[in-house]
C-alpha positions in Angstrom: -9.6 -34.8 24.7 -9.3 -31.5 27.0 -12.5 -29.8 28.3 -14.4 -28.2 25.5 -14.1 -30.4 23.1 -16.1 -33.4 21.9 -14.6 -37.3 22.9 -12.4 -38.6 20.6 -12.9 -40.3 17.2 -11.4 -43.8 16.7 -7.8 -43.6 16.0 -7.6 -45.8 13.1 -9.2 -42.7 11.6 -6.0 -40.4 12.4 -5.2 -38.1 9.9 -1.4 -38.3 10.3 1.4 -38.6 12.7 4.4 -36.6 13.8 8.2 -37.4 12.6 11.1 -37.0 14.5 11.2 -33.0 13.8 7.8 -32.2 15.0 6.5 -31.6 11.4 3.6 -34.2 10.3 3.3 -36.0 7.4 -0.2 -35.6 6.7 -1.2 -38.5 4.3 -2.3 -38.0 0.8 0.5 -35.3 0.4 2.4 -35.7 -2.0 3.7 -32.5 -3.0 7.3 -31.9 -0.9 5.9 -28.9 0.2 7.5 -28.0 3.9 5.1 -26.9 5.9 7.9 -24.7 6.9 7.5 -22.8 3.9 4.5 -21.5 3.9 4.3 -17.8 5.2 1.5 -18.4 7.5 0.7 -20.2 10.4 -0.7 -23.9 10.2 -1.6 -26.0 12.8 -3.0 -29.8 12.0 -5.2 -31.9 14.5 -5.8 -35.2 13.6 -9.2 -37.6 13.8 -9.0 -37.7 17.3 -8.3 -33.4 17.9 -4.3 -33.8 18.4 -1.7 -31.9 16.8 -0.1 -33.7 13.8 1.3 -30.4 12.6 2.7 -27.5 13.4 4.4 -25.2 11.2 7.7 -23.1 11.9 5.1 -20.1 11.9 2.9 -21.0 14.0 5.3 -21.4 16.8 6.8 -17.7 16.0 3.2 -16.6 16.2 2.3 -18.2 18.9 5.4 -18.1 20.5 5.2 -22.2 21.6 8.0 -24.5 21.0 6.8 -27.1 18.0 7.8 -29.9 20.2 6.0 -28.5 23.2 2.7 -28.4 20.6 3.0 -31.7 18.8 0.7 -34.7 20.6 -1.1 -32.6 22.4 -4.9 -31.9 22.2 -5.5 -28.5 20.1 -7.5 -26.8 22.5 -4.4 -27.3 24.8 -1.9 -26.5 21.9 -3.8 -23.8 21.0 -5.7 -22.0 23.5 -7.7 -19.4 21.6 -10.3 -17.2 23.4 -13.0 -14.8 21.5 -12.8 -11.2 22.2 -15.3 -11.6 25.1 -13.1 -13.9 26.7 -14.6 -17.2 26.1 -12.7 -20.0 24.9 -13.0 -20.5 21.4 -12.7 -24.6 20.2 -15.5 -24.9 23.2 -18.0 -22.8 21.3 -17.0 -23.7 17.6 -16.4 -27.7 18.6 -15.2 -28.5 15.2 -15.5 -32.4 16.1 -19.1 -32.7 17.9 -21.1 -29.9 16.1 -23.2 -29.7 13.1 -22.1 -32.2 10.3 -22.8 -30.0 7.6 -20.5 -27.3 9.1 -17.0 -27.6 7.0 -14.9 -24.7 9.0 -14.7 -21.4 10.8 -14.0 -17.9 8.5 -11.2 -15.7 9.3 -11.5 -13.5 12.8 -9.5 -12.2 15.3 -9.0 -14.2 18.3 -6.7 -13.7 21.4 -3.8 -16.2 22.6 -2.8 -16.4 26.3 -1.5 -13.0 27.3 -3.9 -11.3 24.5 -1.9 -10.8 21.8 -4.4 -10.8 18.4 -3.9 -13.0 16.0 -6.1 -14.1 12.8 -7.8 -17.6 12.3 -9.3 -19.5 10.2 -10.3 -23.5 10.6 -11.0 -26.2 7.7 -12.7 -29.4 9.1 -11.6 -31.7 6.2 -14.5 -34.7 6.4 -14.1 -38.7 4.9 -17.5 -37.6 3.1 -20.0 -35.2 3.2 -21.6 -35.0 7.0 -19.4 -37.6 7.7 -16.9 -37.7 10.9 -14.2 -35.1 11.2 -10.8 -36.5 10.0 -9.0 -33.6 10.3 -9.0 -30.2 11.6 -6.8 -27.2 9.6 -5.9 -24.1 11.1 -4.1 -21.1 10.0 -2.6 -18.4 11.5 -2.1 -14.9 10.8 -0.5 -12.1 12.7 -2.2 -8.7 12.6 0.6 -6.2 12.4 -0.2 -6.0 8.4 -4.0 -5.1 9.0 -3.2 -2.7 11.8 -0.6 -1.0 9.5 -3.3 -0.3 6.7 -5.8 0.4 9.4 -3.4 3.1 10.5 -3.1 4.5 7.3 -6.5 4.4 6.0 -7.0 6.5 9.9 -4.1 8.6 8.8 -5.5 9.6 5.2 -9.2 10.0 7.1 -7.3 12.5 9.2 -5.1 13.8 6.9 -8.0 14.5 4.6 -10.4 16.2 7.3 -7.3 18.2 7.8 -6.6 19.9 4.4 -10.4 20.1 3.5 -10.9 21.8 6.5 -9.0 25.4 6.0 -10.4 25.8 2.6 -14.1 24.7 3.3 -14.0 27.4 5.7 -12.7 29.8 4.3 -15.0 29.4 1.1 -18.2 29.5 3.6 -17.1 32.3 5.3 -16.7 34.5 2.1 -19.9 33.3 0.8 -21.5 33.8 3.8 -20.1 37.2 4.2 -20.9 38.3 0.7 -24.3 37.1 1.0 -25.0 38.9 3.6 -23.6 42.4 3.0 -23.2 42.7 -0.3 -23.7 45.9 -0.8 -21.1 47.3 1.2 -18.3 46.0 -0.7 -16.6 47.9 -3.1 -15.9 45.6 -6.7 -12.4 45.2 -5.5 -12.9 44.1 -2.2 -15.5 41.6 -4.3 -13.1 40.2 -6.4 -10.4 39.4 -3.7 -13.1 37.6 -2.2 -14.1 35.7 -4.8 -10.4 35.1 -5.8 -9.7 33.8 -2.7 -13.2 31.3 -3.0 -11.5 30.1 -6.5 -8.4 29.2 -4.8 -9.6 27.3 -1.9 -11.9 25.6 -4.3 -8.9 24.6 -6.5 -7.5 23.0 -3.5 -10.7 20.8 -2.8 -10.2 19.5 -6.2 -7.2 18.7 -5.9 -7.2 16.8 -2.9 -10.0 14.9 -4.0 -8.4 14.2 -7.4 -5.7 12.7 -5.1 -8.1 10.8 -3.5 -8.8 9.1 -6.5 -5.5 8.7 -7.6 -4.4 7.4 -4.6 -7.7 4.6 -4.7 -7.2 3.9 -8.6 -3.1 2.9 -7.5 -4.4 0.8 -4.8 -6.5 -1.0 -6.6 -4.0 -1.3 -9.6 -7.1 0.1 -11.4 -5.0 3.5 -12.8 -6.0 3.8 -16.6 -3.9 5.3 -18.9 -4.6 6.5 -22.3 -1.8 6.3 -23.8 -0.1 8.7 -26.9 2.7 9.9 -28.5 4.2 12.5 -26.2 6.9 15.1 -26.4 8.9 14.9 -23.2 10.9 17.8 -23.8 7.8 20.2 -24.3 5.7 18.9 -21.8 8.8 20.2 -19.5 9.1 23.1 -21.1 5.6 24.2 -20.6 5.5 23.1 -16.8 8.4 25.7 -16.8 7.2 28.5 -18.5 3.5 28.0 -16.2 6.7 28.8 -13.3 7.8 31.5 -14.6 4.4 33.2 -15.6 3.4 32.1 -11.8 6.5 34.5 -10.5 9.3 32.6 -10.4 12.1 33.9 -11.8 13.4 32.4 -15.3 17.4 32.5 -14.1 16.3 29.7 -11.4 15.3 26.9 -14.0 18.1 25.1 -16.5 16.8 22.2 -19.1 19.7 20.1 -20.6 18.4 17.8 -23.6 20.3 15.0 -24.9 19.0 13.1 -28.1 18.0 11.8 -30.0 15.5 10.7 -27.9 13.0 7.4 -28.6 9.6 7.8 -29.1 7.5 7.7 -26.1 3.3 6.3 -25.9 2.6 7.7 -22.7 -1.1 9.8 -20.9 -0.2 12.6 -21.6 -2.0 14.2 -18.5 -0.5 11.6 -15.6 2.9 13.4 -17.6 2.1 16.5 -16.8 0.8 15.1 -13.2 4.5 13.9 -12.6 6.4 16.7 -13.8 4.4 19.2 -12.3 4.8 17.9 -8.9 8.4 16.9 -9.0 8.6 21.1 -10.1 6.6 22.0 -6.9 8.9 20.1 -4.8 11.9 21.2 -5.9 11.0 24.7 -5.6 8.8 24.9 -2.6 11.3 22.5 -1.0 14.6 23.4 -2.6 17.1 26.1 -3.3 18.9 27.4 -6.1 19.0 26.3 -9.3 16.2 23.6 -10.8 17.8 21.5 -13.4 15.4 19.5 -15.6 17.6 16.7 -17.5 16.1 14.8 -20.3 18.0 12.0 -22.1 17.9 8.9 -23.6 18.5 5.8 -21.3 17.9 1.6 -21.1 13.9 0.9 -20.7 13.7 -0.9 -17.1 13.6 -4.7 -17.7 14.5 -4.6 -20.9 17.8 -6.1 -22.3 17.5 -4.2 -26.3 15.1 -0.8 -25.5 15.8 2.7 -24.8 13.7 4.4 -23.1 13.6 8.2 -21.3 15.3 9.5 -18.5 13.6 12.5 -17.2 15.9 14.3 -13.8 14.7 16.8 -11.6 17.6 18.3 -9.3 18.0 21.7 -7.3 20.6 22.7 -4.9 19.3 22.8 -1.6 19.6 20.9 1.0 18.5 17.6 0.0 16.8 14.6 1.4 18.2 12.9 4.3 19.7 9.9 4.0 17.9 8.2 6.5 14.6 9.2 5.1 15.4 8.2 1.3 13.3 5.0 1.8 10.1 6.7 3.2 9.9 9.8 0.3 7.2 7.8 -2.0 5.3 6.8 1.4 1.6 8.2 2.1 2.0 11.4 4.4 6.0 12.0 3.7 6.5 15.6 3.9 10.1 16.9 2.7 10.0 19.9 5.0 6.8 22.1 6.7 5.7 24.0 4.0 2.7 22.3 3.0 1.2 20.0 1.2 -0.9 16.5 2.0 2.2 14.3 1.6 0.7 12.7 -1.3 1.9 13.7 -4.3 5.1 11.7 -4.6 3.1 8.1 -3.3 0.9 9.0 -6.4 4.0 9.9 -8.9 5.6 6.5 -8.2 2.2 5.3 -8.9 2.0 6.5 -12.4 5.8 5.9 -12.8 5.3 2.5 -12.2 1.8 2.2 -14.5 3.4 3.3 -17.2 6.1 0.5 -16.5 8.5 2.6 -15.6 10.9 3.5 -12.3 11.7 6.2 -10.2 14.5 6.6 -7.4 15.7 9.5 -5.2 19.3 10.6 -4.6 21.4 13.3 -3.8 22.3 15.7 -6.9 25.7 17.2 -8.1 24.5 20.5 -6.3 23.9 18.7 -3.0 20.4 19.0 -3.1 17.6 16.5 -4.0 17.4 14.7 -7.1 14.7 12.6 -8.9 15.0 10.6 -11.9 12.2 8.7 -13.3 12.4 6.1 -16.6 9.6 5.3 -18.7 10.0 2.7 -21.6 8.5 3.5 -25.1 5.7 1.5 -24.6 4.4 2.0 -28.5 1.5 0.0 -29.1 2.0 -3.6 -30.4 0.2 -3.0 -33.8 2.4 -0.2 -34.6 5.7 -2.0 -33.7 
């Protein structure tokens, strides 16, 4: 046994031996599983601490030939040091330590050369507090937990940055109306507090993101679901537009029925149609064109469902960043916004069962086109 760890048990307790491919054939399995298969790391060490197995994974994690592991103690196969630079299997000693101890919990460790990895240990025992017969490890790189670590820092930053403008802006207004009051004229009042009303609409919006965005995450969206009316919900969204300035020439609705009835929330509705609006005319050019038409439900073989598109005539998406538009933080051009609103559109797309994709449209600028099955209550079919 190498230096750290406790002398060997008796071999005739040896978990398992190593075949001709380096892979072990750990007794009382009976499965077929291939060790190769699984998508982490594991690493086997028999009765008396040597490697028995050692998975196709483990070798790309740990960048050590499975041959070169196989046999050898597992302190030597796999030398693992805490973050303070101490070796690890000397301070756990998963074969001379407590008996009532059955394993290590998952925490980032360092291989030779410190690259981070995860671990985790099982000490599988004959019987309770009895001799260690066998000594499970698994593996886990940490490029997934630094990619969600980086965007959870990204929305923290993203989020300090949008609150920012309008939380000073409203405390500056207030603050200035507070203190000189009366040397405002009404007007100059109500631009004021207009301006306060905006900025505060903003707030709540972002934070109704927020909670979007959390609610998606957690697959914990709700949706109360009705019979909507896809063609006026676009209608209206339009009309809002067009009393908001726009001019009435720039939108174009094409309808094609009969269309299928649809059980949808009516609100998260109105949350995807207005946004894919803004886009397309903060972002695009030209004429809007909002199609509505009948079209196969996704996964189903018999169903119709509705096809809602949204296409203007700028200059489209790139194609090289088609695959990041429903991404956290993807921003079409500079003009704004958190770079949330399409990751939460997918996210109610897909609640509601349905899909959404991105392409280019006939007039060469963007185009989305979202599906959403009927989805009409079972007791009503």
């Amino acid at each position: 046994m190498a230096v750290g760890m406790s002398s060997p048990r008796p071999a005739h307790t040896a978990a398992g031996s190593a075949d001709g491919t380096g892979i072990g054939h750990l007794d009382g399995l009976s499965t077929g599983l291939d060790p190769d298969d699984l998508p982490d790391g594991l690493v086997v060490a028999d009765a008396d601490g040597r490697v028995v197995c050692f998975n196709a994974a483990a070798a790309r994690i740990t960048a050590t030939p499975r041959a070169e592991a196989i046999g050898r103690p597992l302190d030597v196969a796999l030398p693992l040091e805490d973050l303070k630079g101490k070796r690890w299997w000397a301070l756990t000693d998963p074969y001379g330590g407590l008996a009532t101890r059955n394993g290590q919990p998952e925490r980032n460790l360092l291989l030779p050369g410190g690259r981070e990895v995860l671990v985790s240990a099982r000490y599988v025992r004959e019987h309770p507090l009895g001799p260690v017969r066998r000594v499970v490890v698994s593996l886990r790189g940490t490029e997934a937990r630094r990619r969600t670590e980086r965007s959870h820092a990204e929305l923290i930053a993203t989020v300090a940055h949008e609150l920012r403008s309008p939380l000073t802006s409203v405390k500056g207004f207030t603050a200035t109306l507070l203190a000189k009051w009366e040397r405002f004229t009404d007007d100059q009042k109500r631009l004021m507090l207009e301006t306060v009303d905006a900025d505060a609409g903003r707030v709540t919006r972002l934070i109704a993101e927020l909670l979007d965005i959390s609610r998606i995450d957690s697959g914990r969206l709700e949706l109360r679901r009705q019979p909507v009316d896809i063609s006026a919900a676009v209608a209206r969204h339009i009309q809002a537009l067009i009393a908001g300035g726009q001019a009435p020439e720039r939108f174009r609705i094409r309808a094609r029925g009969p269309l299928p009835a649809l059980w949808a929330d009516p609100d998260k509705i109105d949350q995807i149609l207005g946004n894919l609006l803004e886009n397309a005319v903060r972002h695009g050019e030209g004429t809007v064109t909002m199609e509505i038409a009948p079209a196969p439900a996704p996964g189903a073989c018999d169903e119709m469902g509705t096809a809602v598109t949204v296409s203007d005539e700028g200059p489209g998406i790139p194609e090289e960043s088609m695959g990041r538009v429903f991404t956290r933080f993807w921003r079409g051009s500079k003009r704004g916004g958190t770079g949330l609103g399409l990751y939460i559109v997918k996210g109610i797309v897909e609640a509601h069962g349905g899909t959404i994709t991105v392409g280019r449209g006939p007039g060469g600028g963007a185009e989305f086109r979202f599906i959403l099955p009927v989805s009409m209550p079972a007791y009503l079919a």
